[in-house]
C-alpha positions as CSV (number, residue, x, y, z in Angstrom):
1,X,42.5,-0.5,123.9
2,X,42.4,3.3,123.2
3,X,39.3,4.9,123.6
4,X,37.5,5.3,120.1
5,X,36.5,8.8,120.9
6,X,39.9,10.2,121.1
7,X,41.3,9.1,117.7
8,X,41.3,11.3,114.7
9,X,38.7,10.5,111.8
10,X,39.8,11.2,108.3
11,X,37.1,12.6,105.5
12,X,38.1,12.9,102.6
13,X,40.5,16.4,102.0
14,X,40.0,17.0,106.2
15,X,40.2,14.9,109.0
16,X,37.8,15.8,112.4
17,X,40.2,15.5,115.5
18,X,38.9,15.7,119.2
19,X,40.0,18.7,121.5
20,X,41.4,18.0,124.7
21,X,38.3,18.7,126.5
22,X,36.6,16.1,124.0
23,X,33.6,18.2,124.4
24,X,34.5,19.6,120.6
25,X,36.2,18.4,117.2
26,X,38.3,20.4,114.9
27,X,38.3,20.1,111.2
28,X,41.8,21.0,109.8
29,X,42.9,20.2,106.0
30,X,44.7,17.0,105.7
31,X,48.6,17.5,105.2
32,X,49.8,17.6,101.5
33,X,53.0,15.3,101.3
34,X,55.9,17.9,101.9
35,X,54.3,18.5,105.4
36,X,52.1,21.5,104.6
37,X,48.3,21.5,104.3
38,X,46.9,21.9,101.3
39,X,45.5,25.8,100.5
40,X,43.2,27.0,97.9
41,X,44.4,30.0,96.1
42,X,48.0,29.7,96.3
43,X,48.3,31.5,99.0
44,X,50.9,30.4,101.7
45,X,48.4,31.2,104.8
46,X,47.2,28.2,106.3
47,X,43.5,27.7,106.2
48,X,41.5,28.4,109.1
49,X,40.4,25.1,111.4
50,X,36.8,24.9,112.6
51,X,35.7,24.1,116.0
52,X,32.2,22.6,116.8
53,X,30.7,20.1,119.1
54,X,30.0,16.6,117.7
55,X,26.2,17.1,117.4
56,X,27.1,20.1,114.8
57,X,29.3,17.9,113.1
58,X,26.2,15.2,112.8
59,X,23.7,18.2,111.3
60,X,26.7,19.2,108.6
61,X,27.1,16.0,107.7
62,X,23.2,15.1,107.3
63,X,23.1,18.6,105.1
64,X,25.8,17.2,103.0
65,X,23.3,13.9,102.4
66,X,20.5,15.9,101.9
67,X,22.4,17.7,99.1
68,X,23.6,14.7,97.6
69,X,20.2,13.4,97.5
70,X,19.0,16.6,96.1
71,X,21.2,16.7,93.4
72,X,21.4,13.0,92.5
73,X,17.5,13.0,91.7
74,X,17.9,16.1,90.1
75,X,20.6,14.3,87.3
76,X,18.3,10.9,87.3
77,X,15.7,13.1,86.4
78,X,17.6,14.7,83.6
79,X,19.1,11.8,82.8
80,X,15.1,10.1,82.4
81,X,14.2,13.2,80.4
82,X,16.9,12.8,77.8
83,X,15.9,9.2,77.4
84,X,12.8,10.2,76.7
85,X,13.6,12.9,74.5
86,X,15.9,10.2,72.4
87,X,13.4,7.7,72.6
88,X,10.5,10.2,71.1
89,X,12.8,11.2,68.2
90,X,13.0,7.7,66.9
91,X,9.8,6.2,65.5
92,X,11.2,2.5,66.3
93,X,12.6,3.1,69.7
94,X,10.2,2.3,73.0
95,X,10.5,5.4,75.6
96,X,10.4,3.3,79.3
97,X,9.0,6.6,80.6
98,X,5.4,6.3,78.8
């Protein structure tokens, strides 16, 4: 059975693969289907890959939930606003927020 730390883990538009030291991982675009990686811009340099050790990849990726969390009570809150706002502006509708 291979070792589960040496296989490549695809996220998404990138995939994290180990380096040979396994001490690091490398983030590199995935491959777009004629063989090239995908690059913003048009340009035809390839994108630069990012080294870090696993623990830094754990920290990004807790950022990234902390953003997500961020932003998805931001919209319920919105979201609970304009009920409210809908629900005010109709004598025979009940606002749940009140």
């Amino acid at each position: 059975m291979p070792d589960p730390r040496a296989l490549r883990i695809d996220v998404g538009p990138f995939h994290l693969a180990p380096t040979p030291e396994a001490t690091t991982w490398t983030a590199a675009p995935r491959s777009a289907p004629g063989g090239r990686a995908p690059v913003a811009g048009g340009s035809e340099t390839s994108p630069p890959e990012i080294t870090a050790a696993w623990n830094d990849w754990v920290v990004f990726a807790q950022k990234v939930l902390r953003a997500d969390e961020l932003w998805r009570a931001s919209e319920a809150r919105g979201d609970a606003w304009d009920e409210g706002f809908a629900a005010a502006r109709d004598a025979a509708a009940v606002n749940p927020y009140r």
